[in-house]
C-alpha positions as CSV (number, residue, x, y, z in Angstrom):
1,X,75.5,87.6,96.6
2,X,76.9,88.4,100.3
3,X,76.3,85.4,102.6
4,X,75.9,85.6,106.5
5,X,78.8,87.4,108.9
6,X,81.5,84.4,109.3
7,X,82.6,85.0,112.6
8,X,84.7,81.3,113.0
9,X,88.1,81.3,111.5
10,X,88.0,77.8,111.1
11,X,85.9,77.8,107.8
12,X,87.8,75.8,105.0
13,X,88.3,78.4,102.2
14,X,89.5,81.2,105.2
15,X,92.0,78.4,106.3
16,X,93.8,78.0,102.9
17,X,93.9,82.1,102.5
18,X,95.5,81.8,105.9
19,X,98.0,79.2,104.6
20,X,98.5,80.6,101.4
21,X,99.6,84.1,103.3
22,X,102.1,82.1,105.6
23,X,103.3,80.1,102.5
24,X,103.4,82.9,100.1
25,X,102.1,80.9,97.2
26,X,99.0,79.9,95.5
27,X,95.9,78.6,97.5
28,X,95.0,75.0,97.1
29,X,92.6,75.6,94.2
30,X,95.6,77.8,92.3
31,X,94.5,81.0,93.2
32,X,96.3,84.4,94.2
33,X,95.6,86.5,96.7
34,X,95.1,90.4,95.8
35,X,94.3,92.5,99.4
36,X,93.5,95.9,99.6
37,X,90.7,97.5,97.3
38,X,93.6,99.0,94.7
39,X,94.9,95.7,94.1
40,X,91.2,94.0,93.7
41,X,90.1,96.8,91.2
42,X,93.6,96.3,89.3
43,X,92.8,92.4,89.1
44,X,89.5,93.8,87.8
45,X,91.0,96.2,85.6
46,X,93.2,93.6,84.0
47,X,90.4,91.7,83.0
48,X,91.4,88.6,86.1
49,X,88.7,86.4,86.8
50,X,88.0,86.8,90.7
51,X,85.8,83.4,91.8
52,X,86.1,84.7,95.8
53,X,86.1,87.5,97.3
54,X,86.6,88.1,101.1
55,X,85.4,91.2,102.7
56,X,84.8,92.7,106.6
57,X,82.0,94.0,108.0
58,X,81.0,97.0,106.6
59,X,83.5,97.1,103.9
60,X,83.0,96.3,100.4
61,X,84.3,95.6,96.9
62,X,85.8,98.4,94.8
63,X,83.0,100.1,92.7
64,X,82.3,98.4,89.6
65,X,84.0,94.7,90.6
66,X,82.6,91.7,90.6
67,X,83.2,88.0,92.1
68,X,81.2,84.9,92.2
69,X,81.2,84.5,95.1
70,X,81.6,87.6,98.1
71,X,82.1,86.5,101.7
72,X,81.7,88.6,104.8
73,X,83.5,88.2,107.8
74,X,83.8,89.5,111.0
75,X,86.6,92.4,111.5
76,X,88.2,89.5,114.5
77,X,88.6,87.2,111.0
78,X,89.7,89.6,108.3
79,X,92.6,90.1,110.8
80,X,93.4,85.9,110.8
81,X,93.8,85.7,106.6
82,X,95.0,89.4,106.3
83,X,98.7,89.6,105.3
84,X,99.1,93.2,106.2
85,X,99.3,95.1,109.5
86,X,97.0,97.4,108.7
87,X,94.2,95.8,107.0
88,X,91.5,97.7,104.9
89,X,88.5,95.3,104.3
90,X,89.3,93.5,101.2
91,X,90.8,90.8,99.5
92,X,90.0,88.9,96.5
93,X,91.2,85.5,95.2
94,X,92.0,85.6,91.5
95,X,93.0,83.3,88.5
96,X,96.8,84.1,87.8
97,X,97.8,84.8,84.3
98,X,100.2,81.7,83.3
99,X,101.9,82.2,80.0
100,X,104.2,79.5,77.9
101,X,107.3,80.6,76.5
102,X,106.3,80.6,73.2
103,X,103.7,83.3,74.4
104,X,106.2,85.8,76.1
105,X,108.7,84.9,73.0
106,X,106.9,86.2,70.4
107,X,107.0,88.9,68.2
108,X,110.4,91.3,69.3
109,X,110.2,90.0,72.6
110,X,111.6,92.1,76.0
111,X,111.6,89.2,78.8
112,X,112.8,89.4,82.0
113,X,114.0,86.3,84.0
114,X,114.5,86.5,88.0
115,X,117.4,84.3,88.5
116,X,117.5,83.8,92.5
117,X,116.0,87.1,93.2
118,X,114.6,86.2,96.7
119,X,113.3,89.7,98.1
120,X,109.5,89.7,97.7
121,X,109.6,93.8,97.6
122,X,112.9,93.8,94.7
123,X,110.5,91.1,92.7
124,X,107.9,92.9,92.6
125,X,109.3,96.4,91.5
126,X,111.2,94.7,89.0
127,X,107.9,92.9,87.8
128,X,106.5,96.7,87.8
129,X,109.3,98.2,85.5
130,X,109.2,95.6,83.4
131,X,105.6,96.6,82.3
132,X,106.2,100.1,82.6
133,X,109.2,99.4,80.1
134,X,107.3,96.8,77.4
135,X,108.3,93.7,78.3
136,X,106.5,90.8,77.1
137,X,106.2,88.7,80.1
138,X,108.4,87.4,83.2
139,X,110.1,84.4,84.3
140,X,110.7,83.2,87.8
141,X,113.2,80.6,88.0
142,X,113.6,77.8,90.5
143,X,115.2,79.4,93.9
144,X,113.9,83.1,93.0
145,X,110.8,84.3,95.4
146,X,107.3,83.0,94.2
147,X,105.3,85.6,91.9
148,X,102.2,84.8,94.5
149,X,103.8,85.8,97.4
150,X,101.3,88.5,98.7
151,X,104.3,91.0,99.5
152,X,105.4,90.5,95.5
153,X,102.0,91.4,93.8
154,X,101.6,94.3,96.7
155,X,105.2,95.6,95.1
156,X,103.7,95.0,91.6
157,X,101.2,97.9,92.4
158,X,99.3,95.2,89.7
159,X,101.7,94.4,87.2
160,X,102.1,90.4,88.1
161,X,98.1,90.6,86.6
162,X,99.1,91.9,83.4
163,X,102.5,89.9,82.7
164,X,102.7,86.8,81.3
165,X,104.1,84.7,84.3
166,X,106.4,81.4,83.4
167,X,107.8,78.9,86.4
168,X,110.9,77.0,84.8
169,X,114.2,76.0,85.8
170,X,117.5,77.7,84.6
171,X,117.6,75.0,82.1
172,X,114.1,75.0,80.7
173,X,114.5,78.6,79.7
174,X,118.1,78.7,78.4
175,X,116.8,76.1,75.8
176,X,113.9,78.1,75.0
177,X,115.4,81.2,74.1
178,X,118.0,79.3,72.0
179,X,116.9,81.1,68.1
180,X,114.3,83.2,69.8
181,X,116.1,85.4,72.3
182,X,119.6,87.0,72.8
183,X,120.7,86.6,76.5
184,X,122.1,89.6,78.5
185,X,123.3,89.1,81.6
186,X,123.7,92.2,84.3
187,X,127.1,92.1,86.0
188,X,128.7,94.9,87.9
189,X,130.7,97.2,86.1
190,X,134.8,96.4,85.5
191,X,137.0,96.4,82.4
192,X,136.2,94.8,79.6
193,X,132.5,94.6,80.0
194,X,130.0,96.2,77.6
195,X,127.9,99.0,78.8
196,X,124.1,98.6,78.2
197,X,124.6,102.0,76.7
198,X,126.5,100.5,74.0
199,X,124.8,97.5,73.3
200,X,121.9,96.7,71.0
201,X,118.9,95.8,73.3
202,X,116.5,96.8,70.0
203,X,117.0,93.1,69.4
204,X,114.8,89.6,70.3
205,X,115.7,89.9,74.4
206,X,116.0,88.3,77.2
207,X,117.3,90.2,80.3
208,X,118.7,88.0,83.1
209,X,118.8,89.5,86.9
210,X,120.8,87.5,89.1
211,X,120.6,87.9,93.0
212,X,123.1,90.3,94.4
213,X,124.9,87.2,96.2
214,X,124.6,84.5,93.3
215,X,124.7,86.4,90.3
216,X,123.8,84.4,87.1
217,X,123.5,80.8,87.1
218,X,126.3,78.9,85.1
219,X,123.2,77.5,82.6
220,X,123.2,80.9,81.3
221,X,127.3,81.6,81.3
222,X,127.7,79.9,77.7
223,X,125.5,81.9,75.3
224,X,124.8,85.3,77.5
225,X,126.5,88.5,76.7
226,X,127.6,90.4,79.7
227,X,126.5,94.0,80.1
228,X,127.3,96.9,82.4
229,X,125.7,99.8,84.1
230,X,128.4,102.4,84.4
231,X,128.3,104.0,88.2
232,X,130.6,106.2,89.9
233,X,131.1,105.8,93.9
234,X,129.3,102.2,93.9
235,X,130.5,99.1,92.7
236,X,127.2,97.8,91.5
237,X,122.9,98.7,92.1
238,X,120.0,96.7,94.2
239,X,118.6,94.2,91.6
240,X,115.4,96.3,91.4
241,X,117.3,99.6,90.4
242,X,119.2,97.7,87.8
243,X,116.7,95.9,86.4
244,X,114.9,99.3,85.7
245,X,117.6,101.2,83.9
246,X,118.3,98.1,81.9
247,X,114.6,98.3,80.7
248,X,114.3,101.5,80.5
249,X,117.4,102.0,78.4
250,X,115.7,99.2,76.0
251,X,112.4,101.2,75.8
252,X,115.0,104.1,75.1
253,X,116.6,102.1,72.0
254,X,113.4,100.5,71.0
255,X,111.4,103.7,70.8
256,X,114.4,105.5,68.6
257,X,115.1,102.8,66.6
């Protein structure tokens, strides 16, 4: 059911998309925000509760989606909660898919942990290969860029709805992969370090992608096995690029194995 044309900006559920958008994070009530109608028919797709839905005047929700609740504003509003410059009319808030460890561990698990990846856009994409590639769910770790951040579910094209999302702290999950996981570490490439190409990543994995300034906290140092991508010209790859021929070449062993 569509209410009446908001046309104030000062209504209580527009104010907390507004300072959700500014925050990147969560609204109060622990929802994401998914703007733009591909991104609120792949919350749909992925099966995503969607309790609110915000749309402008004349716009409407993607064919076939539902909320339980749809608002209408006026186009003067949209503008105020939008977070791009060029808004299109829609945005949904949606119930994120939280996973446990034990979730993303099961099985022969492929998981990818963001270890102070701070770029919205390299999250995302990294978030995005890691489905394409088969892994079983995604870690952000304390200092690395929210998962909610709108600009990391737009890079997502819709993957962060599909992934099994865990919060923890460089500790927390270097104790939980401890019998369940093998830690590899990217580095840059030099002497004595294993290429991925020569290393078994058909095993129980966990892939570690530090920021390009940081690179891999010291929790992980003790029990991960440092890997290489061979390059020529370039010392080392974006954090995005190498996270997706690390996964890729894991797909490569896993599907050949």
């Amino acid at each position: 059911m569509v209410s009446n044309v908001l046309t104030s900006p000062a209504n209580p559920l527009l104010k907390e998309i507004r300072r959700a958008q500014q925050q990147g994070a969560l609204t109060e009530k622990g929802w994401m925000i998914a703007e733009g109608p591909h991104l609120v028919a792949e919350a749909w797709r992925s099966r995503l509760r969607i309790p609110r839905a915000v749309v402008s005047e004349g716009a409407a929700l993607p064919a076939g989606v539902e909320a339980d609740r749809v608002i209408e504003v006026s186009d003067k509003v949209f503008r105020s909660i939008s977070g791009t410059s060029t808004p299109q009319g829609v945005l949904a808030l949606v119930e994120p898919k939280l996973a446990s460890f034990p979730t993303i561990l099961s099985g022969n698990p492929l998981v990818v942990v963001l270890d102070g990846v701070q770029d919205p856009g390299n999250a995302g994409a990294i978030a995005r290969a890691g489905e394409a590639f088969g892994a079983t769910g995604i870690v952000f770790l304390k200092g690395s860029v929210s998962p909610f951040h709108p600009k990391t579910i737009r890079a997502s094209a819709g993957s962060l709805f599909r992934l099994g999302i865990v919060l923890a702290t460089a500790e927390e999950t270097a104790a939980a992969f401890v019998g369940r996981a093998a830690i590899l570490a990217g580095v840059p490439h030099t002497r004595g370090v294993k290429s991925a190409w020569d290393s078994d990543l058909t095993r129980p994995l966990a892939v570690i992608i530090g920021s390009e300034g940081h690179g891999v906290d010291p929790s992980f140092l003790k029990t991960a096995e440092l890997v290489s991508i061979p390059t020529g010209a370039v010392e080392s790859l974006n954090a995005a690029v190498a996270a997706g021929v690390l996964l890729y070449e894991a797909a490569r062993q896993r599907a050949s194995r």
